[in-house]
N, C-alpha and C positions, 0 to 999 in steps of 0.2 A: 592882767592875769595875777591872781593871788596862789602859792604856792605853800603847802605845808611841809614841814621839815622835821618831822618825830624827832626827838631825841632818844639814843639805844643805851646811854648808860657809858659808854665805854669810851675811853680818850682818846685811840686811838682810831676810830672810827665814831666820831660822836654823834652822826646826825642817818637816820634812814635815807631810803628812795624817796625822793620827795613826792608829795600826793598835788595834786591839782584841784583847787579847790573852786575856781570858776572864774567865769571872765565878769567884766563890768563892774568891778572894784574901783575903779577910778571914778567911780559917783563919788568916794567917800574924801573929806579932807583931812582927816583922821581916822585909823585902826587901832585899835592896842591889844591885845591879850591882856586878858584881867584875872587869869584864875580860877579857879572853879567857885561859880557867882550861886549855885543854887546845890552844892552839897553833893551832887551824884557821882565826885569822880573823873570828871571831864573837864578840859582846861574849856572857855568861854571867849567868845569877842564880843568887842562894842566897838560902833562905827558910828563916825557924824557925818552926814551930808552937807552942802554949802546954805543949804537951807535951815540947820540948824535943829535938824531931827538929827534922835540917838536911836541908834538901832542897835537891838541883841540878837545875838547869835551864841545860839544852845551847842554844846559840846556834845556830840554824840557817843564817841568812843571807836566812831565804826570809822577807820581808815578808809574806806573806798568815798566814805558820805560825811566828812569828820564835823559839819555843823549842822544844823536843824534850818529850816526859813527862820529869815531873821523874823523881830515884831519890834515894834515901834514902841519907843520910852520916856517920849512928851520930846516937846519941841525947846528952844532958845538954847539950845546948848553951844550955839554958835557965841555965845558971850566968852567961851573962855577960849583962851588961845592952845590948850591942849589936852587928853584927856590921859589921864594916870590909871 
């Protein structure tokens, strides 16, 4: 199960209700959050499989839905031991 954890700004309570982002994440041997990868505003992830595909995941913005289907971003990425 992967879980999201907004960030509200404030110290003393820094993190929202966490949102539910879906099950079957455990395909992946790697996740990261990368930032907002294509300009619109939206924080982004990228995931590697044990097979050595990268996969992205669009930032939506929408809390209930907060990533897009992933799509696939060529394969070998299994050479490095981790992804930044």
């Amino acid at each position: 199960m992967l879980w999201l954890y907004r960030g509200t700004g404030n110290a003393g309570a820094p993190f929202a209700v966490r949102t539910r982002i879906g099950g079957g994440w455990n395909t992946y041997t790697q996740i990261t959050g990368v930032g907002d990868m294509t300009g619109d505003g939206h924080p982004d992830l990228l995931a590697r499989d044990a097979a050595g595909r990268l996969w992205y995941y669009r930032g939506t913005g929408n809390p209930a839905a907060p990533y897009a289907p992933r799509v696939q971003n060529g394969t070998g990425w299994n050479t490095y031991t981790s992804l930044i």
